[in-house]
N, C-alpha and C positions, 0 to 999 in steps of 0.2 A: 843485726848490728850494722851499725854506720860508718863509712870511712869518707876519708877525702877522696877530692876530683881528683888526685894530683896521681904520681908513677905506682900504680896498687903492684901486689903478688902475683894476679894472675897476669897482669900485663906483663911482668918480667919474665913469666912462666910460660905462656901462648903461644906457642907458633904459629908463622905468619906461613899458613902451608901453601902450596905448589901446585899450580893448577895442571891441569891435560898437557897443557904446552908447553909446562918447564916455567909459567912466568910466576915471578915470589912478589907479593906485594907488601911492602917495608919489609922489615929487617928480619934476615933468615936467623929464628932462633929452630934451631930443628930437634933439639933436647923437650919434644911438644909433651903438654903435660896430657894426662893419661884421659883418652873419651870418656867423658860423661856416661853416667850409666843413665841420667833422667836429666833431660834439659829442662833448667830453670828458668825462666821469660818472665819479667818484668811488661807492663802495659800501660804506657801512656797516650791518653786520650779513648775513652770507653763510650763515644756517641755509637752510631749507627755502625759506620763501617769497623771502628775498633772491638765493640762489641760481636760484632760477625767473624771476626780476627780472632778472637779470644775462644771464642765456640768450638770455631774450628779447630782449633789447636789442640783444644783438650777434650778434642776426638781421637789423637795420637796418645797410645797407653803410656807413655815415658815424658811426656809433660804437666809438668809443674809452671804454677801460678803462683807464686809468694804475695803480689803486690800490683797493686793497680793507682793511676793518675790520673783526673777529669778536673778541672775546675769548676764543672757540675758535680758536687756532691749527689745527687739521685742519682745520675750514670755511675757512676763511679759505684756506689751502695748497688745497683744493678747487675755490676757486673761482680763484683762479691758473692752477691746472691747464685748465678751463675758458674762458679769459682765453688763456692761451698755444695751445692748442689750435687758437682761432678763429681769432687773429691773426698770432701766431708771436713774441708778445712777451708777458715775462710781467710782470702789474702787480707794484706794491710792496705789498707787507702791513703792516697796523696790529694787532698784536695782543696789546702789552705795557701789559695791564690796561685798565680799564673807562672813562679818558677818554684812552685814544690816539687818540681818533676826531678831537681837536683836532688834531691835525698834520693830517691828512685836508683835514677842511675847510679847514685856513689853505693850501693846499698854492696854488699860482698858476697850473697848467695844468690847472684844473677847468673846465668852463661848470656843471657841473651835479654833486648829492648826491643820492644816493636811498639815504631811509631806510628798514631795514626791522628795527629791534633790538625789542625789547620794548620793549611800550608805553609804559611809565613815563619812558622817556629819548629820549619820538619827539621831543619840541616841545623839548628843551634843546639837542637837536643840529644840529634845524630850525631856530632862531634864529641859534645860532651860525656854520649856514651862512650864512643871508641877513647875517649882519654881515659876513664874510668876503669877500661877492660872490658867490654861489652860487646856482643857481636850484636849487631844493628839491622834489625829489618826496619823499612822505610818505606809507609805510603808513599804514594805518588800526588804532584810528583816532589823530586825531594828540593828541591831549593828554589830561590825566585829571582836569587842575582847572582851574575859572577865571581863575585866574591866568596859568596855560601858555597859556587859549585867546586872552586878551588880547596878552600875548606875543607868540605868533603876528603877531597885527596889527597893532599898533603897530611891530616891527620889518618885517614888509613894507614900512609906510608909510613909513618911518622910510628904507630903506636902497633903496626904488625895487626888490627883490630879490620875483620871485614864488614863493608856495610852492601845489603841486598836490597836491592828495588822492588817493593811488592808488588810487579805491575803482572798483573793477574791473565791479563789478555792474550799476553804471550803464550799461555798456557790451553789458550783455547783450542778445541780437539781439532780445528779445519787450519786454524793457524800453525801447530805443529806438526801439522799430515801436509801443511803446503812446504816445510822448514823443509821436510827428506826430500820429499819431489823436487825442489829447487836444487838441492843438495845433488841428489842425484840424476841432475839435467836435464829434466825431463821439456824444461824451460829455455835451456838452453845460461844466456849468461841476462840475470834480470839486472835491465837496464835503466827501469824508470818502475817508481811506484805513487800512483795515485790515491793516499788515505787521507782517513779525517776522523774530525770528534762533533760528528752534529745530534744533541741531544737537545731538545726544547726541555730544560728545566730553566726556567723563571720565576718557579714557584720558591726556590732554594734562595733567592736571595731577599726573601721579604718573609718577616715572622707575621704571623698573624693580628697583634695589635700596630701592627703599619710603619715596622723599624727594617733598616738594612741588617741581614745577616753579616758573619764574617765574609761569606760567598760576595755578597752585594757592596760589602765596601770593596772589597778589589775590584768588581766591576766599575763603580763607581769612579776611582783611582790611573786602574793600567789599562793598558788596549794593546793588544797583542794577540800572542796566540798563549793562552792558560795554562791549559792542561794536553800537553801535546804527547804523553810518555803511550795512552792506549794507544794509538796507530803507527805511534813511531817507534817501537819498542818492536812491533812484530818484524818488521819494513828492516830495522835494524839487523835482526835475525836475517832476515833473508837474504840482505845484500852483503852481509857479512862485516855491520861497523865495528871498528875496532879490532878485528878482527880480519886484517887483510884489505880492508878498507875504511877511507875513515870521512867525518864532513868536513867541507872546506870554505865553506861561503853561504850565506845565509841572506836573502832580500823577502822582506814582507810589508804586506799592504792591510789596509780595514776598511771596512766599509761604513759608514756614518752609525751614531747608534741612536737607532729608533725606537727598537720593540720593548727594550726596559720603560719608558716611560707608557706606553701605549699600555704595556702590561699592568704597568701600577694605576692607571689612570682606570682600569674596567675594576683592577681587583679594589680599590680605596675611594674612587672619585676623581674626578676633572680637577679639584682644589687642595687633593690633599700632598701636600709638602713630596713625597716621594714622587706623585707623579708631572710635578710640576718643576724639579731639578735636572742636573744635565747628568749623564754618564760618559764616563770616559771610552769603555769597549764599544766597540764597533760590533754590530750585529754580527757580522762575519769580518775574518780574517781567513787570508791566505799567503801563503807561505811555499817559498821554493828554496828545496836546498840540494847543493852538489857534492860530489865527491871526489876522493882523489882519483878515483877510476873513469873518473868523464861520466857518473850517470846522476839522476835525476829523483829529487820525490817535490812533489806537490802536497804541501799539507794544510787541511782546511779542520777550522775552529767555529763553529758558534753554537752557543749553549741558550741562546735567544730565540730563535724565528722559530717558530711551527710548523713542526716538521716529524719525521717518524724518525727513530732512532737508527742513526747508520755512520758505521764504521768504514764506508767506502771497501777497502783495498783491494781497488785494480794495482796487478802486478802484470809490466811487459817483459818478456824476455825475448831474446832470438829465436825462439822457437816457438812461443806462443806469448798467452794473455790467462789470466786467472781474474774473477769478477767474483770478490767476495759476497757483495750486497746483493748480487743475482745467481750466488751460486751455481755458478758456469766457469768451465774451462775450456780452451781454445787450444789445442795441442798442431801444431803445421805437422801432414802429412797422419795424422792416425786421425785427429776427429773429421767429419766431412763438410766438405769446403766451404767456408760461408757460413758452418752453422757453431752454436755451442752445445756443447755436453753437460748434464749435469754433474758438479763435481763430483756432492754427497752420493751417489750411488755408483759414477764410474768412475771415482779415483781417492776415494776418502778411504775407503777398505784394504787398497791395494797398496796405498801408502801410511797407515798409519803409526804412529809416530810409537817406538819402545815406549813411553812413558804413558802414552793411553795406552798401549796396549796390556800395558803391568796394572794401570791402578786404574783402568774404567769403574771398575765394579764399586770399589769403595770412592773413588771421588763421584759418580755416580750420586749416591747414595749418600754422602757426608757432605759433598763443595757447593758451593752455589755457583749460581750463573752455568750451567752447565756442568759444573765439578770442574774449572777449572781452577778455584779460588782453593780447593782441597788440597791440587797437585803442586799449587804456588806455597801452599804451606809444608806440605811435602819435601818439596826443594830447600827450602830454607833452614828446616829443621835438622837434614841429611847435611849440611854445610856446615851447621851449628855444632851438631853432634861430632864431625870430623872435622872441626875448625879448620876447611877447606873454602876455598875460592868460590863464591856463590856461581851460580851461573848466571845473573845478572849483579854485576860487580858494582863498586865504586864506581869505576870509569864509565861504565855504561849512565850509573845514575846519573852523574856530572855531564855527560855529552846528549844522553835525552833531554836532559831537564831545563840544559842552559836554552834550551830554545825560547824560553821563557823570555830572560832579560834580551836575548839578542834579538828578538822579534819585536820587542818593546820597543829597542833602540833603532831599528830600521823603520817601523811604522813614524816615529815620533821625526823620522828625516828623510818622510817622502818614499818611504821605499829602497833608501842606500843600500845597496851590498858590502856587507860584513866578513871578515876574515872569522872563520871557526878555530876557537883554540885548539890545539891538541891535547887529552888532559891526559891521553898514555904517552907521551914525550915522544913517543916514534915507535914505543911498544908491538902500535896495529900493524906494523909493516912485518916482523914475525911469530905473531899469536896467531894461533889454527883456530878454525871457526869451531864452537862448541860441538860436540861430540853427540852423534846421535844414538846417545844411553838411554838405558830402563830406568825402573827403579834402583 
């Protein structure tokens, strides 16, 4: 059955619960209606990544699939397939044009929407869930302007409805074993972190009869920095944004953009229309931002130049240096002088985090990239089920993600430095850094 967008039952019924710290997001109804015995999820957009979304999920015995959205009807019929496969029921499909995803969301036997469309229509779908009643998981990343990332917020607060950041990285087993070691000083106080998003996919913005993807019109369009939530999302964690600390100022630069056309000119021809137009992104961008604690991240973008896949994260503290991409740690006074250790064998063990250490076996075994994509689904679900506070919130989604536009608007003025909004209103000044729990 179908209802409107507008004030539903469960929204009047939900509680907006109370995270570790005491902080309530919108309006304390604490009369919360009664857990879920089987969370119900909703899925809009069933390509690649939402379809891996979808899998995963109904790896978890207490998930329900009603309903799926694709403007590709074959994805969409795929993911059905999928769907009836696991369960022996097969959900309803949304796939007659680009906002069928509105019935979706207004639909009344949801707990929960996880988006994964392209990016431009992540935060218009995201709101309209949280009006509807829906707790909202959200590829990455979630919005593209200011405006969306406000959005974002204002409706959480507004409708008592959580939205979670799928940003999967976070969940990575050396990222979460570097969270406690940080946590517990081994670092000292990290001062500066040095991450990035350098993937050579160029392949992603051109179809094979010699069109721009959605990937390749935004190339084509913005220049900035993209997709910044995978190393800013850990970096986040560690130095505690939002959480005791927050960003305050933003300047980024680009670099000319060459390798787009160079690419389409080997994959199409010297003559054919894509390789002979301009592109907006710059092969690389980089990006610095501060904090209100006086410290530092440098963060680099490009999804262009050829190159091996790496996620940088150097992290400095007063007491040492962590090298993610070489898998070395630098501890002052225990490793020996001048040289590095490797972490993976002398400090991944001794530091690993409650949540690998509860679910290795089946993320393992059920998550990709690692099993961390299992643990990301794990968390979400646990938040869904106890319509609790995710542990990557609204606010986080809104303060990663805004790098987006605010990167756009520095590069597009020379590099200005930018004031960073606050979107916890002063919140980060007594929210306790996330809690290093199990399952």
């Amino acid at each position: 059955m179908l209802m409107s967008a507008g004030l539903t039952r469960r929204q009047v019924l939900a509680a907006a619960a109370a995270s570790s710290a005491g902080l309530v997001i919108g309006r304390d109804l604490r009369a919360a209606q009664p857990e879920p015995r089987r969370v119900r999820v909703g899925v809009v957009g069933t390509g690649a990544r939402g379809t891996f979304l979808l899998a995963t999920m109904l790896g978890f015995p207490d998930v329900e699939v009603p309903a799926v959205c694709d403007v590709d009807s074959a994805a969409a019929e795929r993911a059905r397939d999928i769907v009836e496969k696991h369960s022996g029921r097969r959900p309803d499909a949304y796939t007659a044009g680009e906002s069928d995803w509105e019935k979706l969301v207004a639909r009344d036997d949801l707990d929960a929407v996880v988006i994964a469309t392209p990016w431009d229509i992540h935060a218009r779908i995201a709101v309209a869930a949280m009006r509807a009643g829906k707790f909202v998981g959200l590829e990455v990343p979630a919005c593209l302007t200011m405006d969306e990332a406000w959005d974002l917020v204002h409706t959480s607060e507004d409708t008592g409805q959580h939205c979670m950041l799928l940003e999967n990285v976070n969940y990575f087993r050396n990222v979460l074993a570097m969270q406690r070691l940080i946590r517990e000083g081994v670092l000292g106080t990290v001062t500066h972190a040095l991450v990035g998003y350098l993937h050579s996919i160029p392949n992603l913005s051109f179809t094979d009869d010699g069109k721009l993807t959605w990937r390749g019109r935004m190339k084509a369009k913005l220049n900035g920095n993209l997709y910044p939530t995978h190393p800013i999302g850990p970096t986040a964690w560690w130095m505690n944004i939002n959480r005791g600390d927050r960003f305050v100022r933003l300047r980024s630069v680009s670099t000319k953009p060459r390798y787009m056309r160079e690419y389409a000119r080997r994959r199409f021809g010297a003559e054919h229309p894509l390789a002979r137009r301009q592109y907006a992104l710059g092969d690389t961008n980089t990006t610095i931002i501060e904090t209100a604690n006086g410290h530092t991240i440098t963060l680099y973008f490009d999804i262009c130049s050829p190159r091996p896949y790496d996620l940088i994260f150097r992290v400095q503290g007063t007491k040492g240096c962590y090298e993610g991409n070489r898998d070395s740690i630098y501890v002052e006074g225990s490793t020996p002088e001048g040289q590095w250790e490797v972490f993976s064998t002398a400090y991944q063990e001794k530091y690993e985090h409650p949540l690998w250490r509860d679910l290795a076996a089946e993320a393992k075994k059920n998550g990709g990239h690692g099993g961390c994509d299992y643990i990301t689904v794990h968390q979400f679900l646990k938040s869904v089920r106890g319509r609790t506070r995710p542990p990557i919130d609204v606010y986080d989604a809104a303060t990663w993600s805004a790098i987006v536009p605010l990167s756009i608007a520095s590069v597009a003025n020379k590099g200005e430095a930018l004031d960073y909004p606050d979107f916890t209103r002063g919140r980060w000044k007594k929210d306790s850094p996330i809690p290093l729990a199990g399952a």
